[in-house]
SERO-4910 file (N, C-alpha, C, O; in steps of 0.05 Angstrom, whole numbers):
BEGIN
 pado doro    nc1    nc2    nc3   cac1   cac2   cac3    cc1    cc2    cc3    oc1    oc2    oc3
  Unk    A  -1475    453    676  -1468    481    678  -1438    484    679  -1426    505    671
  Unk    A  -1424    460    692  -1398    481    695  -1378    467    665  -1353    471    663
  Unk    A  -1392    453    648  -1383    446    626  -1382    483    603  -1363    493    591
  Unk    A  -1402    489    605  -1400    514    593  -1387    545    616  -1380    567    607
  Unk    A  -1386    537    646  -1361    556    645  -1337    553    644  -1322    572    649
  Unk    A  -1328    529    636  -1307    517    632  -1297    533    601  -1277    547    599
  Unk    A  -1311    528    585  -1313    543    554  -1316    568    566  -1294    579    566
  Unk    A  -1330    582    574  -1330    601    575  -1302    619    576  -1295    637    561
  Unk    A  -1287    607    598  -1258    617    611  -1229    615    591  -1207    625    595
  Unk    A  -1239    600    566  -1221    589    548  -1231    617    533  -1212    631    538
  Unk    A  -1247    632    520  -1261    646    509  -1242    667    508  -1253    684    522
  Unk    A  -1214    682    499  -1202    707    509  -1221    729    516  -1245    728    514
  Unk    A  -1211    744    523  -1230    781    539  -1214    791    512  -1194    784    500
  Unk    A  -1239    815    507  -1235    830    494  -1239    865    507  -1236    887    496
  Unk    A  -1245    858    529  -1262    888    543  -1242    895    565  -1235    874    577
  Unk    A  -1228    918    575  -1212    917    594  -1225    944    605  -1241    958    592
  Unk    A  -1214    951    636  -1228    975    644  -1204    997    635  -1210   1020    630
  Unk    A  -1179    989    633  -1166   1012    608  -1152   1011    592  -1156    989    582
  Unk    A  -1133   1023    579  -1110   1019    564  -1085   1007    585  -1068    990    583
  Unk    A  -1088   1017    596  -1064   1002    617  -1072    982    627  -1055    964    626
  Unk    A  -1095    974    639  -1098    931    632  -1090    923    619  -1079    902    624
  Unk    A  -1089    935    583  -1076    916    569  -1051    911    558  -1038    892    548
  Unk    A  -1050    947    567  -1010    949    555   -995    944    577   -973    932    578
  Unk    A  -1009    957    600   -984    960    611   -977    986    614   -983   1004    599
  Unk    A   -956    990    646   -962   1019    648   -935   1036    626   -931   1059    620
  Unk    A   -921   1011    621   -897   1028    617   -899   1026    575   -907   1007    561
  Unk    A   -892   1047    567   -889   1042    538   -868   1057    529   -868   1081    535
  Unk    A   -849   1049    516   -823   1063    505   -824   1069    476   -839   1058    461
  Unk    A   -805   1092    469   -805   1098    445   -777   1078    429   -770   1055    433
  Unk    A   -768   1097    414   -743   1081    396   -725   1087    417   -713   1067    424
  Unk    A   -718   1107    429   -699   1115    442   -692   1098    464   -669   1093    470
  Unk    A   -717   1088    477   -718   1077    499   -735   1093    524   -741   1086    547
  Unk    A   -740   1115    511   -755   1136    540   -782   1127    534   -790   1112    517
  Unk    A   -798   1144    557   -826   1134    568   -841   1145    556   -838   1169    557
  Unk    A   -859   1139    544   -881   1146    533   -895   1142    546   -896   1119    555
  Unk    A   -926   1172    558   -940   1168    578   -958   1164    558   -960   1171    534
  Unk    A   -976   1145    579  -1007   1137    561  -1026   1151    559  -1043   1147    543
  Unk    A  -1026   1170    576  -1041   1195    565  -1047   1216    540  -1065   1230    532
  Unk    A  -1019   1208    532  -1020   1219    500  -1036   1195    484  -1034   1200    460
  Unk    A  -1050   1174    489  -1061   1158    473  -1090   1167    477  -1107   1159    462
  Unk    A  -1094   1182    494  -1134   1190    501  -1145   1195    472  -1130   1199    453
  Unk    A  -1168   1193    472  -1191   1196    443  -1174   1184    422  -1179   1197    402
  Unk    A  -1159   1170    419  -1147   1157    393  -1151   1130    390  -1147   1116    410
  Unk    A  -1159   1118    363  -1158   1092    356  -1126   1083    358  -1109   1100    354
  Unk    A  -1120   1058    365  -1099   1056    371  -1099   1019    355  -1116   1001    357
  Unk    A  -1074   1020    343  -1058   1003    331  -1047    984    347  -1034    997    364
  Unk    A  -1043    955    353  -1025    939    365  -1019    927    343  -1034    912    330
  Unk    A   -988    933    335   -974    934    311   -953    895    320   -929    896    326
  Unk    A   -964    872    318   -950    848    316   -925    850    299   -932    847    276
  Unk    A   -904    853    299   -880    855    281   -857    834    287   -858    814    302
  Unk    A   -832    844    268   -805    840    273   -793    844    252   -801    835    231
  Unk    A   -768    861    252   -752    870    237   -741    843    218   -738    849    195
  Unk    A   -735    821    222   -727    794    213   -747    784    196   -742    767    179
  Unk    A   -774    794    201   -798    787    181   -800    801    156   -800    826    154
  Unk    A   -800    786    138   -804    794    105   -833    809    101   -830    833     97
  Unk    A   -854    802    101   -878    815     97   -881    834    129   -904    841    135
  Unk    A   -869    839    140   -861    861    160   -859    882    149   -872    903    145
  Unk    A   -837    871    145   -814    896    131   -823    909    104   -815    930     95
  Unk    A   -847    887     91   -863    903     72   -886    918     76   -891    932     56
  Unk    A   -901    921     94   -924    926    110   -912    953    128   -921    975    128
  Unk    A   -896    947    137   -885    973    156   -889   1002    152   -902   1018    165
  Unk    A   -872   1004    130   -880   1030    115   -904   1040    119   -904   1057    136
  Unk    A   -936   1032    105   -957   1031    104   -966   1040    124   -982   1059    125
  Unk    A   -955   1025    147   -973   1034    175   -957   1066    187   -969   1086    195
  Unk    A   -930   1061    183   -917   1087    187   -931   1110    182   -939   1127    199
  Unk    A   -934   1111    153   -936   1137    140   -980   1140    147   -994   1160    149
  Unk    A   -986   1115    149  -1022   1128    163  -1027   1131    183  -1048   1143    189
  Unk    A  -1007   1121    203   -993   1142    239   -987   1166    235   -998   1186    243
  Unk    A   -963   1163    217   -960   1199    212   -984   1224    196   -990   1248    197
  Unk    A   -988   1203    186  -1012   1233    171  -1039   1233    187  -1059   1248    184
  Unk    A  -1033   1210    206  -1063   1214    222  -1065   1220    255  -1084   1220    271
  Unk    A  -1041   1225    258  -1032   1216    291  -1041   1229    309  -1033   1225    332
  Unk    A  -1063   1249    301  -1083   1259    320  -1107   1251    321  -1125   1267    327
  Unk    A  -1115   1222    313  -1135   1220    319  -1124   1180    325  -1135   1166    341
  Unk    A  -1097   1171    303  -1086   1146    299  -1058   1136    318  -1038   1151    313
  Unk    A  -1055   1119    334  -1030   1115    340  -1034   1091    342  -1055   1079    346
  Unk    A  -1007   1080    341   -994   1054    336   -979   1038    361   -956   1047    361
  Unk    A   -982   1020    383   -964   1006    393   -950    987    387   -963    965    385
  Unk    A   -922    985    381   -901    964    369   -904    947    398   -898    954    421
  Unk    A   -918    917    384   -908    899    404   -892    871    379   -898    856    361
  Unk    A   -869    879    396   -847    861    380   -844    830    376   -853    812    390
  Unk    A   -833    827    357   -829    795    366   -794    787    355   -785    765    352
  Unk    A   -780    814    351   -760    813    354   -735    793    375   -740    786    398
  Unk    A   -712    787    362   -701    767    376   -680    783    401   -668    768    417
  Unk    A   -677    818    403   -671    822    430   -684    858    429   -695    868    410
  Unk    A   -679    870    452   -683    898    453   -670    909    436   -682    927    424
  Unk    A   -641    904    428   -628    921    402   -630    913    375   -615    923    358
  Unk    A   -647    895    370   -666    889    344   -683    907    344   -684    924    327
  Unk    A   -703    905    367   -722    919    364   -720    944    361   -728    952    339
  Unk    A   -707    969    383   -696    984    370   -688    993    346   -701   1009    332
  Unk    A   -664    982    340   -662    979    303   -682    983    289   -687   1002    273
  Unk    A   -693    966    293   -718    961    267   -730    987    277   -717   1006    268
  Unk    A   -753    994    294   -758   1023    296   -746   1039    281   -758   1050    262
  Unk    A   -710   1044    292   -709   1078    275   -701   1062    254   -681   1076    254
  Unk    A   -698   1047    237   -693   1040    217   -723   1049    198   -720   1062    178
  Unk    A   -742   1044    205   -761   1049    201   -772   1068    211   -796   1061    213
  Unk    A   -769   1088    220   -784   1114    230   -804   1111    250   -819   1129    256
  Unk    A   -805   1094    259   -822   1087    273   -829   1096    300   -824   1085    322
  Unk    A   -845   1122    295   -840   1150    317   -862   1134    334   -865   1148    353
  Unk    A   -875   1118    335   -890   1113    356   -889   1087    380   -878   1066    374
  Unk    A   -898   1089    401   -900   1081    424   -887   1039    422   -891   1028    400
  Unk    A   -881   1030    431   -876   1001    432   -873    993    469   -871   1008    488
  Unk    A   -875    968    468   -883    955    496   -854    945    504   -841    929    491
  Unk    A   -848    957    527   -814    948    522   -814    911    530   -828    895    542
  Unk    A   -786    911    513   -771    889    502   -778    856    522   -789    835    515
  Unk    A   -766    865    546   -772    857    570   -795    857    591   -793    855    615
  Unk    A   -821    862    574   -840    863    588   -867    832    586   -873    826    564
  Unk    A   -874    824    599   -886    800    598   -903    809    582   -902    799    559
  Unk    A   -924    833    588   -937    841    571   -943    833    536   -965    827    528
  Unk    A   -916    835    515   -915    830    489   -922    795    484   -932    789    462
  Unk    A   -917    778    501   -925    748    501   -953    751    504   -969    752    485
  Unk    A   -962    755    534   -996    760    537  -1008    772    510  -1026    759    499
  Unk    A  -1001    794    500  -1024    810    483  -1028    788    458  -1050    786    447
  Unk    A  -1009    773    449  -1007    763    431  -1033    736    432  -1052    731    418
  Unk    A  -1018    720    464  -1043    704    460  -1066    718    470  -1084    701    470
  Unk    A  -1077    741    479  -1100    748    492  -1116    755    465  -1140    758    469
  Unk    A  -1107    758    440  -1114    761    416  -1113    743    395  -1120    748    372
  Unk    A  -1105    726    400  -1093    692    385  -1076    699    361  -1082    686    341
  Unk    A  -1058    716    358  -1038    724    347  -1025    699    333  -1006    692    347
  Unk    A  -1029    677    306  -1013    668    303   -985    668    282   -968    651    278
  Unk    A   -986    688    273   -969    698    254   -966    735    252   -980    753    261
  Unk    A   -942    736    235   -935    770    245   -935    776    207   -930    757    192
  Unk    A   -939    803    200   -954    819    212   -977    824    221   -990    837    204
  Unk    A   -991    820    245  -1017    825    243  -1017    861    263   -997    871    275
  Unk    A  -1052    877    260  -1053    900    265  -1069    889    281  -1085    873    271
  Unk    A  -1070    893    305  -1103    897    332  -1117    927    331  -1108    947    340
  Unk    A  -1139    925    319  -1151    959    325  -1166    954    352  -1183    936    353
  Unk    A  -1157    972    379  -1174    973    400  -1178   1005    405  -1161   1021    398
  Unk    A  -1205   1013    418  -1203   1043    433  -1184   1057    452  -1163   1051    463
  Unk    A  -1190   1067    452  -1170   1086    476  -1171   1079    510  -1164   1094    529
  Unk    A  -1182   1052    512  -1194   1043    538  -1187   1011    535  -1189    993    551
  Unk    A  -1178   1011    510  -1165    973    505  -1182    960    489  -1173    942    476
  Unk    A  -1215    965    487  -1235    950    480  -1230    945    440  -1225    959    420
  Unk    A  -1232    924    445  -1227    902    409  -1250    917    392  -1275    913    394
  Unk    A  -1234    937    374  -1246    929    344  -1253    914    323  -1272    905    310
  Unk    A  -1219    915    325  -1210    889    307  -1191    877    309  -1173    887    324
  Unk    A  -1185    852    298  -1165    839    292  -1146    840    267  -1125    831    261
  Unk    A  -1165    856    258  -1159    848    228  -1151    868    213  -1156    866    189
  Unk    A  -1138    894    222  -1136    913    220  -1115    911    190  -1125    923    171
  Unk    A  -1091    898    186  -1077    899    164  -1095    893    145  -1091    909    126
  Unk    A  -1119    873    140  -1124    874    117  -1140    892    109  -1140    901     86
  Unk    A  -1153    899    125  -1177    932    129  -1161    949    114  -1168    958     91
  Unk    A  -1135    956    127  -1110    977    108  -1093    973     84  -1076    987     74
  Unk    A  -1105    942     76  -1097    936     54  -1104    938     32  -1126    929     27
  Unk    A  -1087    953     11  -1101    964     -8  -1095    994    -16  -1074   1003     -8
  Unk    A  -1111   1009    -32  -1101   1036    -40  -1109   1057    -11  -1126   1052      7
  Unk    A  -1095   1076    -14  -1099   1104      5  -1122   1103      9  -1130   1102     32
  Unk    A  -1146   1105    -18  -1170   1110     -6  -1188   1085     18  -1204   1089     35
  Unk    A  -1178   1065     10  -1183   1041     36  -1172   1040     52  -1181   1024     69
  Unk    A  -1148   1054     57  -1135   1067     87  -1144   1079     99  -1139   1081    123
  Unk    A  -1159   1093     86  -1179   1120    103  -1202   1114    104  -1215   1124    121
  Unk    A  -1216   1096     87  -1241   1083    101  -1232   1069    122  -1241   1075    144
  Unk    A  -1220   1055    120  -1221   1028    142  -1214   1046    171  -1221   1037    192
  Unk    A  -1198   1076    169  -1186   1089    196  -1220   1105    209  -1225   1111    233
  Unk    A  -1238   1107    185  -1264   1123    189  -1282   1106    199  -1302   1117    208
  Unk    A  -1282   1069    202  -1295   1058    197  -1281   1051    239  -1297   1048    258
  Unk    A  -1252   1051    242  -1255   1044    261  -1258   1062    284  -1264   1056    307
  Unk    A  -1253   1088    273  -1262   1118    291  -1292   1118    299  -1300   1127    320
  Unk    A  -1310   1105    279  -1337   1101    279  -1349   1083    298  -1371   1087    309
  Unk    A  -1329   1058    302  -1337   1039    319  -1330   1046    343  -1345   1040    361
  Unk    A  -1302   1061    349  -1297   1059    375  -1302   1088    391  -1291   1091    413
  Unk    A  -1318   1110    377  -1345   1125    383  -1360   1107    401  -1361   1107    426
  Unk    A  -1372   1091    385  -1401   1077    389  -1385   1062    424  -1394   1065    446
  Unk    A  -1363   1048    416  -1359   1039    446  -1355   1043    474  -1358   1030    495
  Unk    A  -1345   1075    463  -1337   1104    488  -1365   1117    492  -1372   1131    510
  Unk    A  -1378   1110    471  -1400   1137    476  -1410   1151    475  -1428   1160    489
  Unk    A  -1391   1162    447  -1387   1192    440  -1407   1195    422  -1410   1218    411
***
């Protein structure tokens, strides 16, 4: 028995009791001010793996931008960086418009999420609910592709993370 809770404990969590188990209470914009997590309620939410220094980043970026912006009442995005300081990260944001929420610079948090999700390369997208709970992992390639598979894959994860809230 304790060979398989041994495995078991190696196993990452995917279920948290909220969004702030997994983010964290504090979330900053480009500016540096606070973004309360409350504006994230009923929304599928993005954990956006990046860095401005990354080539297929910097090609992917756009993409997610502009399906935050046209969807951002129901879609939002957390930048968790892998930038080489806070004023990279920054940068890269308004360089990229990047009107939505990120995990600041200096927060242990951006290491944890990465392995709590086995993050081994950037860009990757995490789709979780509005409560932290895993959709997907795999969210970039879901959005990869034409507009109309951007909006399936956003219908497909609004659908799942219904089913997980309850709605």
């Amino acid at each position: 028995m304790k060979p398989l809770l041994s495995l078991l404990l190696l196993l990452p969590l995917t279920t948290f009791a909220s969004l702030e188990d997994l983010v964290g209470p504090d979330l900053i914009n480009a500016q540096g001010e606070k973004v309360e997590l409350s504006s994230l309620e009923g929304k599928v939410i993005g954990l956006y793996f990046s860095a401005e220094w990354c080539g297929p980043c910097r090609a992917f970026t756009p993409s997610l931008v502009k399906l935050r912006d046209r969807k951002n009442d129901e879609f939002e995005v957390i930048f968790v960086s892998s930038d080489r300081s806070a004023e990279d990260q920054a940068e890269y944001m308004k360089d990229y418009d990047m009107e939505f929420p990120a995990i600041p610079f200096d927060s242990e948090k951006r290491r944890a999420l990465g392995q709590q999700f086995g993050i081994s390369g950037i860009p990757s997208l995490v789709i979780v609910d509005d409560q932290g709970n895993l959709i997907t992992k795999d969210g970039r390639s879901e959005m990869s592709g034409s507009d109309s598979d951007t909006r399936k894959a956003l219908r497909e994860w609004r659908r799942t993370a219904g089913k997980k809230s309850g709605d």
